[in-house]
PyMOL CGO cylinders between C-alpha atoms (Angstrom):
from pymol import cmd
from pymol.cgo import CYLINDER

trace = [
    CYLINDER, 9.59, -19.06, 76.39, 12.20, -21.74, 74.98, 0.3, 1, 1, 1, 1, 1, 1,
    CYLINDER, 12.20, -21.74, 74.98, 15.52, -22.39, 76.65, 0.3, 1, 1, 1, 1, 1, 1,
    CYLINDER, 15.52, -22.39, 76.65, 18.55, -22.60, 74.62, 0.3, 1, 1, 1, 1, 1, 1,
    CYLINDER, 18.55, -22.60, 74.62, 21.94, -23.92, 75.24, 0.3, 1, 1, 1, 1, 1, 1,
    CYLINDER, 21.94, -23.92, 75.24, 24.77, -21.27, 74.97, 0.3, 1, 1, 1, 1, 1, 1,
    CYLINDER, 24.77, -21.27, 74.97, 29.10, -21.76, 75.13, 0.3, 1, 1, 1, 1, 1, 1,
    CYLINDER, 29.10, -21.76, 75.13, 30.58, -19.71, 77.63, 0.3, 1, 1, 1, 1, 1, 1,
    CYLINDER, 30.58, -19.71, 77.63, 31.90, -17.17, 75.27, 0.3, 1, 1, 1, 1, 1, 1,
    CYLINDER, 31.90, -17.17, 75.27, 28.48, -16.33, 74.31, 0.3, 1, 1, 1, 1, 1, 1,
    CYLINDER, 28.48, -16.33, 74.31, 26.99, -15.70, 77.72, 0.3, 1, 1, 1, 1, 1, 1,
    CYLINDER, 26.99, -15.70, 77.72, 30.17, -13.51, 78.15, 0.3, 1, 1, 1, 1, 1, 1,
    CYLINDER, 30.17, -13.51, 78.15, 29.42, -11.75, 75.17, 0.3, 1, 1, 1, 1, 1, 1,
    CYLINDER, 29.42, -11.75, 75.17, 26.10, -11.44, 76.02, 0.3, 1, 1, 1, 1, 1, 1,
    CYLINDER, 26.10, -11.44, 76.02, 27.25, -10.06, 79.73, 0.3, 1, 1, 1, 1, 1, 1,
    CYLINDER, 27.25, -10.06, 79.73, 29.54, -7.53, 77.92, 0.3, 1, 1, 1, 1, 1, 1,
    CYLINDER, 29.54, -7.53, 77.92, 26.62, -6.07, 75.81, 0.3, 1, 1, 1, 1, 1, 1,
    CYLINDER, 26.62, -6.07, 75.81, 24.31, -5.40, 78.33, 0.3, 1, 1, 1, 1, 1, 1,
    CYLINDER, 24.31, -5.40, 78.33, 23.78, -1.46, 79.46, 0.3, 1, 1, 1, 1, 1, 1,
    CYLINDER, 23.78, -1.46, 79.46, 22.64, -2.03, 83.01, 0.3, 1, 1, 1, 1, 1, 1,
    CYLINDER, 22.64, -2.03, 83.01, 22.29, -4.71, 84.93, 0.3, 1, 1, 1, 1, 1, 1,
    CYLINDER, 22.29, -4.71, 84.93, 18.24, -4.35, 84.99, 0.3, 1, 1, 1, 1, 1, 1,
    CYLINDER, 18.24, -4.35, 84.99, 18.73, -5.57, 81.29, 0.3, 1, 1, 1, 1, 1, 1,
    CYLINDER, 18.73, -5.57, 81.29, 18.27, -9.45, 80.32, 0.3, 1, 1, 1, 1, 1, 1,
    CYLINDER, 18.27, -9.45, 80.32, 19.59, -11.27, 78.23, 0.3, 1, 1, 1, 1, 1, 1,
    CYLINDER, 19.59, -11.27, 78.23, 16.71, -11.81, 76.41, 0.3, 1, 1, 1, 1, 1, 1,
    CYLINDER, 16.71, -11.81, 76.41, 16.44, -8.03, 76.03, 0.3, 1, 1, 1, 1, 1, 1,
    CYLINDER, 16.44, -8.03, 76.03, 20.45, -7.33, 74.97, 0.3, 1, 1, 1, 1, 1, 1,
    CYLINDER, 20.45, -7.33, 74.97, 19.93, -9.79, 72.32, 0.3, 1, 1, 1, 1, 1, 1,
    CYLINDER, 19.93, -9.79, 72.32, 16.18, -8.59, 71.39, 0.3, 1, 1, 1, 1, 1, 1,
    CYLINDER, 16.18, -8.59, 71.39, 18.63, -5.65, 70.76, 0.3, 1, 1, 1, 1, 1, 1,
    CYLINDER, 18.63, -5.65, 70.76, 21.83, -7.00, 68.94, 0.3, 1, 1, 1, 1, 1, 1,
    CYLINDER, 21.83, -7.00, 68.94, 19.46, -8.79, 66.86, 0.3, 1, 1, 1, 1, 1, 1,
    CYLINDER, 19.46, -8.79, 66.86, 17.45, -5.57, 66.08, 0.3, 1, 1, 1, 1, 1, 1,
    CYLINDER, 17.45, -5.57, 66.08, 14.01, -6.70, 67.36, 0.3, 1, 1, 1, 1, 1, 1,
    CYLINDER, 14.01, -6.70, 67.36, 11.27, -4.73, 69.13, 0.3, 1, 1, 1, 1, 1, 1,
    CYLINDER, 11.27, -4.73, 69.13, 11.59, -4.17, 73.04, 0.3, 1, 1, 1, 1, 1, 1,
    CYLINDER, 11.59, -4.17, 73.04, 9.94, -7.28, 74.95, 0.3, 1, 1, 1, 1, 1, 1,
    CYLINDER, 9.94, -7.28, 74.95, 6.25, -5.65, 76.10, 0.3, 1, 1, 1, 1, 1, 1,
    CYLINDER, 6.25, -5.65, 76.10, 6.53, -5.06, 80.17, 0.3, 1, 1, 1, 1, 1, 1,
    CYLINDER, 6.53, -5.06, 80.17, 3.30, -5.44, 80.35, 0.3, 1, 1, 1, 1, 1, 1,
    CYLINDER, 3.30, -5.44, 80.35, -0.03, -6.38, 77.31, 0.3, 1, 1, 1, 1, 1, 1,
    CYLINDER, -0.03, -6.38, 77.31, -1.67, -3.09, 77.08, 0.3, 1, 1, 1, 1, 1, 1,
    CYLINDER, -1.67, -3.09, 77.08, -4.63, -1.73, 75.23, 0.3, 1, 1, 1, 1, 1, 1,
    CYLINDER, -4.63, -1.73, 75.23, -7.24, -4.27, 74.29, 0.3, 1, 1, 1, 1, 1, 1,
    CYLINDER, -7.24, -4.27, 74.29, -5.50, -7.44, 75.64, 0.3, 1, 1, 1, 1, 1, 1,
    CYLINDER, -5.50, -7.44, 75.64, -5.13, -6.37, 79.10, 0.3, 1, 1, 1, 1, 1, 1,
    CYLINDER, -5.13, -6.37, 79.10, -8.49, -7.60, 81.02, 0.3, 1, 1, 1, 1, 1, 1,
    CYLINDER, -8.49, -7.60, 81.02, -8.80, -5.13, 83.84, 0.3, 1, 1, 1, 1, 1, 1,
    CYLINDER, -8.80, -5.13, 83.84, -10.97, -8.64, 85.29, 0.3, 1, 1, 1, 1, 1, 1,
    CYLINDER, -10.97, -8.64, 85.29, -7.72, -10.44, 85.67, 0.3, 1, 1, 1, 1, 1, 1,
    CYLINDER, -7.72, -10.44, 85.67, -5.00, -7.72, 85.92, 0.3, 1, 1, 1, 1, 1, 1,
    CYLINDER, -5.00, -7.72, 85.92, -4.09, -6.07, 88.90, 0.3, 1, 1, 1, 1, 1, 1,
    CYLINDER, -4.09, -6.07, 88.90, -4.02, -2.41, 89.07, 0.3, 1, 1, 1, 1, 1, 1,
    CYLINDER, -4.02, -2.41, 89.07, -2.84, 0.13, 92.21, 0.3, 1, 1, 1, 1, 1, 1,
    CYLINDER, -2.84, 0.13, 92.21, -4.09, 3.55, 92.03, 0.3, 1, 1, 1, 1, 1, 1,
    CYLINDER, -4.09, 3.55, 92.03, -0.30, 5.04, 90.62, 0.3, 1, 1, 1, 1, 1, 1,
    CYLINDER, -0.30, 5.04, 90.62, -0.88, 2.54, 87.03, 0.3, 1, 1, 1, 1, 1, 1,
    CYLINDER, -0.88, 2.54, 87.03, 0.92, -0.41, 87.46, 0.3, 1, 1, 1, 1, 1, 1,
    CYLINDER, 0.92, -0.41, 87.46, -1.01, -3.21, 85.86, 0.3, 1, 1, 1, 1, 1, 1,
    CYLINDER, -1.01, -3.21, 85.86, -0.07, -7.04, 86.77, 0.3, 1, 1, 1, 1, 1, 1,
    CYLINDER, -0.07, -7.04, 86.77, -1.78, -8.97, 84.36, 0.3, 1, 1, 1, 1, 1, 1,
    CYLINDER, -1.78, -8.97, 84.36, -3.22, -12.61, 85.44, 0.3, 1, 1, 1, 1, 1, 1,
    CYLINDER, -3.22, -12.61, 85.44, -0.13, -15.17, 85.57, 0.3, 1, 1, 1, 1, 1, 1,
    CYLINDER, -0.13, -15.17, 85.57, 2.19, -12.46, 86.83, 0.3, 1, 1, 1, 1, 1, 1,
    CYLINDER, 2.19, -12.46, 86.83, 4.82, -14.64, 89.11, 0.3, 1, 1, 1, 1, 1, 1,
    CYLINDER, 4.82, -14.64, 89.11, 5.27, -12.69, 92.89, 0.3, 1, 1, 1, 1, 1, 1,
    CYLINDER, 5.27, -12.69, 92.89, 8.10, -13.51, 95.37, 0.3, 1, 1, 1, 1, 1, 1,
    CYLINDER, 8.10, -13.51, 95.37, 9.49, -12.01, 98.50, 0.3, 1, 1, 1, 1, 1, 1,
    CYLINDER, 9.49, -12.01, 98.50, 12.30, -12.95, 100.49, 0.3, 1, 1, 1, 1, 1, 1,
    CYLINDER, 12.30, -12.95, 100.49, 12.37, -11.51, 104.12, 0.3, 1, 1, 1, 1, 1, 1,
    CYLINDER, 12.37, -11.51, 104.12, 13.83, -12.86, 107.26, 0.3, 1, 1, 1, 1, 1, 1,
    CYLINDER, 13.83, -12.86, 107.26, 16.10, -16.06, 105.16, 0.3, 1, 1, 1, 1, 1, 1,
    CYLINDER, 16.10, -16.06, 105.16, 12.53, -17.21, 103.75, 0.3, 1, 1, 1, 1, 1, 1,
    CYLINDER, 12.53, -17.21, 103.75, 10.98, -16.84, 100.54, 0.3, 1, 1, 1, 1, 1, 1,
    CYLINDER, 10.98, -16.84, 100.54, 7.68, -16.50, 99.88, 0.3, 1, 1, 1, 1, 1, 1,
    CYLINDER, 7.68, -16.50, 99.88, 6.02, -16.80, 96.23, 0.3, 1, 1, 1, 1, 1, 1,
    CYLINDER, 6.02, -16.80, 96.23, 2.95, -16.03, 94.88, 0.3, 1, 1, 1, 1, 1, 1,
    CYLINDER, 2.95, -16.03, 94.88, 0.80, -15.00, 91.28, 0.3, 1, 1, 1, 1, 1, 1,
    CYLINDER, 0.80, -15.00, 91.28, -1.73, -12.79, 90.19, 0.3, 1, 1, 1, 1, 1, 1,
    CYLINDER, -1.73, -12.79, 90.19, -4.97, -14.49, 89.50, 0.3, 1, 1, 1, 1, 1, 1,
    CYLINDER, -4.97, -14.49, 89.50, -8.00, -12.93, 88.62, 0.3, 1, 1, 1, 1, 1, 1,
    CYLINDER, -8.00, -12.93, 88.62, -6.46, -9.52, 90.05, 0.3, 1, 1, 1, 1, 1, 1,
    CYLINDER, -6.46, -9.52, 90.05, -5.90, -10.54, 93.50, 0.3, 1, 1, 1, 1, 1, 1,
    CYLINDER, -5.90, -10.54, 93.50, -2.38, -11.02, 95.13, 0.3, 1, 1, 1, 1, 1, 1,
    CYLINDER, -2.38, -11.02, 95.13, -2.59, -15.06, 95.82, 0.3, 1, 1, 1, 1, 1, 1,
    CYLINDER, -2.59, -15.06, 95.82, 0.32, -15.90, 98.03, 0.3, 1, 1, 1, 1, 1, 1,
    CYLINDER, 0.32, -15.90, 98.03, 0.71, -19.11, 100.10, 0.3, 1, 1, 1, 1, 1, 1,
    CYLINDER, 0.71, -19.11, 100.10, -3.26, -19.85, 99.53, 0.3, 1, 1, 1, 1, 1, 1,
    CYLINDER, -3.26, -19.85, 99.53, -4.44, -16.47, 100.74, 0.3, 1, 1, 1, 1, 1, 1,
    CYLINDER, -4.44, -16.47, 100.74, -5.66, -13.58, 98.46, 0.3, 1, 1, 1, 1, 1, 1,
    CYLINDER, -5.66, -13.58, 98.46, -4.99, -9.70, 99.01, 0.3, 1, 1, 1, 1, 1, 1,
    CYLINDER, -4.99, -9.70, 99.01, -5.31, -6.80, 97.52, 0.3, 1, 1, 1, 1, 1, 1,
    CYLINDER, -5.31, -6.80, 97.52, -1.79, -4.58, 98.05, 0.3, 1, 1, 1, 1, 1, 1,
    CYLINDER, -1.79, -4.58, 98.05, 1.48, -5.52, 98.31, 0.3, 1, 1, 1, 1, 1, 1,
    CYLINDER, 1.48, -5.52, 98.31, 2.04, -4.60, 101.74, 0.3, 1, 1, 1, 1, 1, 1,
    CYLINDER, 2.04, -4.60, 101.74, -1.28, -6.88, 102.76, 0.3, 1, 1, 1, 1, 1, 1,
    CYLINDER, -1.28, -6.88, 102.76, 0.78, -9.52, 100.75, 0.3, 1, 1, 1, 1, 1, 1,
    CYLINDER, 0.78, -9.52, 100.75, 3.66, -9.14, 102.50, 0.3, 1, 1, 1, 1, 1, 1,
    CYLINDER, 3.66, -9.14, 102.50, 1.95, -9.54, 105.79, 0.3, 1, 1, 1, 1, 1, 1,
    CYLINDER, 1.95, -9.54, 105.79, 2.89, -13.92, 104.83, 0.3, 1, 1, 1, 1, 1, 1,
    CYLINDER, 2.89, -13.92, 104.83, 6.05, -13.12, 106.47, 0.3, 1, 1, 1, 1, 1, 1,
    CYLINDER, 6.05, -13.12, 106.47, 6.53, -13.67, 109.91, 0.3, 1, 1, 1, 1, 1, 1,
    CYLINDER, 6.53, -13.67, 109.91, 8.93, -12.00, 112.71, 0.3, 1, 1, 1, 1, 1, 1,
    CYLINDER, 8.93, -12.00, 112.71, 10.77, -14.57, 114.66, 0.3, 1, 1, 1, 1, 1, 1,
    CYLINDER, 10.77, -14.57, 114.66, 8.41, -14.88, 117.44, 0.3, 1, 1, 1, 1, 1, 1,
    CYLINDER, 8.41, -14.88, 117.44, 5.59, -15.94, 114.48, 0.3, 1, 1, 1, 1, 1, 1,
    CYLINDER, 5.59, -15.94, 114.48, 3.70, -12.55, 114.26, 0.3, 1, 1, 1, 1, 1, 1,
    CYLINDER, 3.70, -12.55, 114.26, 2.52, -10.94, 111.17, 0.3, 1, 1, 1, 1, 1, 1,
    CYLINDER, 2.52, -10.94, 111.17, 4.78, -8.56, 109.90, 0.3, 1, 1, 1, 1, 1, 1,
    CYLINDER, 4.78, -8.56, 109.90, 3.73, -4.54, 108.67, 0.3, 1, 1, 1, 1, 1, 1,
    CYLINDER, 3.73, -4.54, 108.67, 6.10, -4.24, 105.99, 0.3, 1, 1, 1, 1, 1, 1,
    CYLINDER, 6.10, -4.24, 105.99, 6.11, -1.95, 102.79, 0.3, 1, 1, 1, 1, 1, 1,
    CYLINDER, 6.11, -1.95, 102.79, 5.47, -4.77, 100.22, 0.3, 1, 1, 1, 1, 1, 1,
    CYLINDER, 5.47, -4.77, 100.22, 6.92, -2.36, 97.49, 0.3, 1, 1, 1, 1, 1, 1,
    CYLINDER, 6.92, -2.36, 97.49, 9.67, -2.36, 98.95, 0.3, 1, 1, 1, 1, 1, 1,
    CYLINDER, 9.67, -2.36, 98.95, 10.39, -6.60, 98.86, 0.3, 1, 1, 1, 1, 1, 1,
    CYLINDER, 10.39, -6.60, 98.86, 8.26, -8.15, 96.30, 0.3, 1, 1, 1, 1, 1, 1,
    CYLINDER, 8.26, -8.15, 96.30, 9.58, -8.56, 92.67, 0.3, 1, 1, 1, 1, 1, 1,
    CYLINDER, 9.58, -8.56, 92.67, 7.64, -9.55, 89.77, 0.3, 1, 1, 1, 1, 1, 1,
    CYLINDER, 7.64, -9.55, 89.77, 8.07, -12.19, 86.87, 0.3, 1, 1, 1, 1, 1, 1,
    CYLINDER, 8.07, -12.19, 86.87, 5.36, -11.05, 84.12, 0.3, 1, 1, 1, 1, 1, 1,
    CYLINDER, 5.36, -11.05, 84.12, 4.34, -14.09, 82.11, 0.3, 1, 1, 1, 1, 1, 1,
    CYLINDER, 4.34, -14.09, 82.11, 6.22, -14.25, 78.82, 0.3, 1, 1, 1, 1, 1, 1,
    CYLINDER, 6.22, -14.25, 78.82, 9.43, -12.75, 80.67, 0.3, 1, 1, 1, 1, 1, 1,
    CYLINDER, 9.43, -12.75, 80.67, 12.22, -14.80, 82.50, 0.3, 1, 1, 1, 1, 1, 1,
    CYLINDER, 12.22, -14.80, 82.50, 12.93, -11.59, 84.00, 0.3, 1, 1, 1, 1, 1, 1,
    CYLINDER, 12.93, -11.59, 84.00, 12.26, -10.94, 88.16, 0.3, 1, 1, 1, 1, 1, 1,
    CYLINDER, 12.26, -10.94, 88.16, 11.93, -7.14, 88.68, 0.3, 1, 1, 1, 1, 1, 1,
    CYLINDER, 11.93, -7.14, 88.68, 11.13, -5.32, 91.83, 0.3, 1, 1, 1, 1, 1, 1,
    CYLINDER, 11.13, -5.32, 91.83, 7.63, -4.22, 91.52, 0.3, 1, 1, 1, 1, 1, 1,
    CYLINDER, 7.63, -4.22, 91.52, 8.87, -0.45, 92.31, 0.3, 1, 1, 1, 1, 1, 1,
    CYLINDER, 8.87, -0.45, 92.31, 10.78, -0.68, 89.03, 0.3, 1, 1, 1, 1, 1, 1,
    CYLINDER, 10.78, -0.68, 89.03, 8.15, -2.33, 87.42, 0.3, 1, 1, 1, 1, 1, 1,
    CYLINDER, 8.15, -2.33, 87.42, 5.62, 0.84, 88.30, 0.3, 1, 1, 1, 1, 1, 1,
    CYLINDER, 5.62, 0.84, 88.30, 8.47, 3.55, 87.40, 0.3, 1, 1, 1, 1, 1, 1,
    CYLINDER, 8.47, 3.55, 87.40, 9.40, 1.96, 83.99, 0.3, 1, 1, 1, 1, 1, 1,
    CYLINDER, 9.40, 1.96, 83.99, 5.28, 1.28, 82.86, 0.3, 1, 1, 1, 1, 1, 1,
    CYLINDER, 5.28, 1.28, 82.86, 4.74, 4.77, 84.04, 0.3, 1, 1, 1, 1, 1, 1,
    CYLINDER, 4.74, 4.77, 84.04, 7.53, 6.11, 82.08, 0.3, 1, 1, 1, 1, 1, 1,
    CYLINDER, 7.53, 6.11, 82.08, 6.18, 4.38, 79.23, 0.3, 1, 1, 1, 1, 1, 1,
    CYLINDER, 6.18, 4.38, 79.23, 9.28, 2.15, 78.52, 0.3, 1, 1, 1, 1, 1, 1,
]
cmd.load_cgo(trace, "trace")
C-alpha cells in the first residue's frame, strides 16, 4: 500500500464519513469513491491452505498476516508464515499457545485466551483488527 499526504480538513472529513469506528479510512474512501470493499481475506483459488492458517470455526490467516498482543504494558508481535503462529522466534498452532509469549510478573508463562488479545494486520490492509472480529466478519461473509 502507498502512503499519501492529506490537510487536516480531509482527515476530518474522512473521520466524519466513517460508520463505525471498525471502518478505515482506506475503506470510507473505497466507499465515497464508489470502489469494491477491500477483500478481508484472498479466497477461492489464491488462498494456499499450505501457507494460510485456518482454526476449526473458518477463519483463514493467509501467509504475511501481521499478529500483535499487548498484555501486562508489553507488546508482543508476530506473522503467519507457512500457517504457523511465529511470534518472538517460536511457532504455534492457536492463539492461546501464542499468547503463552507473555509472561506474569514473576516470569511464568501465562494461560490466556489468545482470542481474546491478539489483533491481526492482513497483508494488503493497514488495518489491525482483533482476530475475534476478524472470524465473525469472514464468517458472515463481509
Amino acid at each position: 500500500m502507498r502512503t499519501i499526504e492529506i490537510d487536516f480538513d480531509i482527515h476530518k472529513k474522512i473521520e466524519l464519513e466513517r460508520t463505525s469506528f471498525e471502518e478505515s479510512p482506506n475503506a470510507v474512501l473505497r466507499r465515497l469513491l464508489g470502489l469494491a470493499k477491500e477483500p478481508i481475506a484472498p479466497t477461492g483459488a489464491e488462498e494456499d491452505p499450505k501457507t494460510s492458517w485456518r482454526d476449526r470455526d473458518g477463519l483463514t490467516l493467509p501467509h504475511g498476516t501481521k499478529l500483535r498482543m499487548t498484555y501486562g504494558g508489553r507488546t508482543h508481535e508476530g506473522a503467519i508464515e507457512r500457517g504457523t503462529w511465529l511470534v518472538e522466534g517460536q511457532k504455534f498452532h492457536s492463539p492461546s499457545g501464542a499468547a503463552s509469549v507473555a509472561r506474569t510478573k514473576k516470569g511464568q508463562a501465562t494461560k490466556l485466551n489468545g482470542w481474546n488479545y491478539w489483533e491481526a494486520r492482513l497483508p494488503g490492509s493497514t488495518e489491525w483488527v482483533n482476530i475475534m472480529t476478524l472470524s465473525v466478519r469472514q464468517n458472515a461473509g463481509q
